[in-house]
One Martini backbone bead per residue (centre of mass of N, CA, C, O) as a GRO file, in nm:
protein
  111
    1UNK     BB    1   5.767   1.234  12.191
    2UNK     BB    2   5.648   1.014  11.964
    3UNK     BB    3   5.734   0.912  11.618
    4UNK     BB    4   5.586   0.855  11.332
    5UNK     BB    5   5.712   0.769  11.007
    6UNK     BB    6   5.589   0.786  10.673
    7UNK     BB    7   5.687   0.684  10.420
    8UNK     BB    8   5.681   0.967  10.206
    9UNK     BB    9   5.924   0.986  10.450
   10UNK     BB   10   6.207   0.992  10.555
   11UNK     BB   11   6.362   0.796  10.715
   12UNK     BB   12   6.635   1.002  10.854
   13UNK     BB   13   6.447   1.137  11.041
   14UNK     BB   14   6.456   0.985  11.325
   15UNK     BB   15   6.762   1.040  11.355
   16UNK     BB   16   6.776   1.341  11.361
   17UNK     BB   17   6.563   1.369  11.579
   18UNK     BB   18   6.675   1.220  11.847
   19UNK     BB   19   6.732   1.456  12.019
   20UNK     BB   20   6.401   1.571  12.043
   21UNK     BB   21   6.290   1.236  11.944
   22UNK     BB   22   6.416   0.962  12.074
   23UNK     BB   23   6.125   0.749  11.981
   24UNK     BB   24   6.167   0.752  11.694
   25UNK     BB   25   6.028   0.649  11.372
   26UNK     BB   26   6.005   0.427  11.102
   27UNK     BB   27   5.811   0.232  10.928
   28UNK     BB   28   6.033   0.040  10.853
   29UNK     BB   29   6.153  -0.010  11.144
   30UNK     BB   30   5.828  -0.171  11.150
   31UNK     BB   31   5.722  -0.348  10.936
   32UNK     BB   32   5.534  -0.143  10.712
   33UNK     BB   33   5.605  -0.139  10.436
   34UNK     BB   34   5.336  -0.111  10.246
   35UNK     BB   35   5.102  -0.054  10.405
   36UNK     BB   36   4.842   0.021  10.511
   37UNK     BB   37   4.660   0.275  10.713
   38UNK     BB   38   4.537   0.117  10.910
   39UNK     BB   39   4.793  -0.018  11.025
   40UNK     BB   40   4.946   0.228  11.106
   41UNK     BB   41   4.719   0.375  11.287
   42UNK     BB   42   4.746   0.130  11.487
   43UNK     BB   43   5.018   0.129  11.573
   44UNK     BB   44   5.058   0.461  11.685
   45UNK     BB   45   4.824   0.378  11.901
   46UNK     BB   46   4.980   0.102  12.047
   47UNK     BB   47   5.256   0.300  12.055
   48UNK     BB   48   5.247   0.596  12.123
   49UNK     BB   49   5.199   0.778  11.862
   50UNK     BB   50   5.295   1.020  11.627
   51UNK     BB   51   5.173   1.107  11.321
   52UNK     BB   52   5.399   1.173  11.029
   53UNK     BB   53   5.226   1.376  10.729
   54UNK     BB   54   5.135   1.403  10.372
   55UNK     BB   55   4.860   1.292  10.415
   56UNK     BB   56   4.516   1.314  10.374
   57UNK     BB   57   4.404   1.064  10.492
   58UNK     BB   58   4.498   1.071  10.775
   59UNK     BB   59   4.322   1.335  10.825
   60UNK     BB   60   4.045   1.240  10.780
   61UNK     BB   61   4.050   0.993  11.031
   62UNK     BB   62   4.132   1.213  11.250
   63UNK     BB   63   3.876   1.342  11.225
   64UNK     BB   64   3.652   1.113  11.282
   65UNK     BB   65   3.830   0.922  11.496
   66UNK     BB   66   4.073   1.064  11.653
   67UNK     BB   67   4.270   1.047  11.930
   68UNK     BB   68   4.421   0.761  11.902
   69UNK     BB   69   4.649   0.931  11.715
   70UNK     BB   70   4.788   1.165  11.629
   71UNK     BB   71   4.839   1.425  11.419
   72UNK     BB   72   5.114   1.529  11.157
   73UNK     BB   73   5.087   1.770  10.957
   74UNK     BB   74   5.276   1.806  10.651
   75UNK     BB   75   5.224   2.121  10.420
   76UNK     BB   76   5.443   2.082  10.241
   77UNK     BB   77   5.577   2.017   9.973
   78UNK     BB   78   5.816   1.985   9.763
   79UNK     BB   79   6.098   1.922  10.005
   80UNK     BB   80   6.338   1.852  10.160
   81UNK     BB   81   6.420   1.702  10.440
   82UNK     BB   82   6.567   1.962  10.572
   83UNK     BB   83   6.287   2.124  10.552
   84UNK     BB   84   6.134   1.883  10.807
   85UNK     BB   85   6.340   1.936  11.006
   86UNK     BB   86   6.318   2.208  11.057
   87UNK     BB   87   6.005   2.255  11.145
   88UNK     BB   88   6.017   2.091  11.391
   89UNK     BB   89   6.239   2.201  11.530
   90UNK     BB   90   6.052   2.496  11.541
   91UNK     BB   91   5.818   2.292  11.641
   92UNK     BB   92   5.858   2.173  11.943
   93UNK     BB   93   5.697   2.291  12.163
   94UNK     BB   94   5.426   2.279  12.065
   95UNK     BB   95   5.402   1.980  11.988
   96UNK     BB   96   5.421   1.891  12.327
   97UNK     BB   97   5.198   2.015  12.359
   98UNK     BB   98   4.994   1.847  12.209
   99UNK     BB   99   5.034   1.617  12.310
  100UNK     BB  100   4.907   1.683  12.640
  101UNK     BB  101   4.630   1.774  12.418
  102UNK     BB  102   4.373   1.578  12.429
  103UNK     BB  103   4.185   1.663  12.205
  104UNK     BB  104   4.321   1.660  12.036
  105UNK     BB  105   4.435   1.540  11.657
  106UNK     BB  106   4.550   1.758  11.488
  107UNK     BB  107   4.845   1.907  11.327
  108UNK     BB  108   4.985   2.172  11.124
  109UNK     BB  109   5.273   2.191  10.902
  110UNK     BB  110   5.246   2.450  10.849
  111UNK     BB  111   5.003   2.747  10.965
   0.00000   0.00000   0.00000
């Protein structure tokens, strides 16, 4: 599973998770800094990425538009890139199922 990390997440969670999602990467390493939300959308539809985001907007588009790409809803609050790191983490065998089950097109964590 490739993660596309969105703007309002730490660019250092890439670097972070690649011993378990080897092939993420973030908004930033990719261009995308600073782009509206449909540009990111199509990028990681174009390139096999599920999105992961603390975005309501990108919720909205999953639930219409359906996937890909996939969406990684995180609805923790604010607290640190470290409270992030562990939750995706703790749901990595989750999060591969998701990946791997078609209709499916948004994941919320915590849930």
């Amino acid at each position: 599973m490739k993660l596309l990390f969105d703007e309002n997440l730490s660019p250092s969670l890439a670097a972070r998770l690649r011993d378990v999602f080897p092939q993420s990467t973030h908004v930033r390493e990719v261009g995308l800094k600073g782009r509206d939300d449909l540009k990111i959308w199509e990028y990681a539809a174009a390139h096999g990425f599920a999105l992961v985001t603390k975005d309501d907007d990108f919720r909205e588009r999953a639930v219409l538009q359906g996937a890909p790409p996939k969406l990684v809803q995180i609805t923790l609050g604010n607290c640190p890139t470290s409270a992030i790191e562990a939750l995706l983490r703790q749901h990595v065998t989750e999060l591969m199922a998701f990946d791997a089950t078609a209709p499916a097109s948004v994941i919320e964590l915590p849930h």
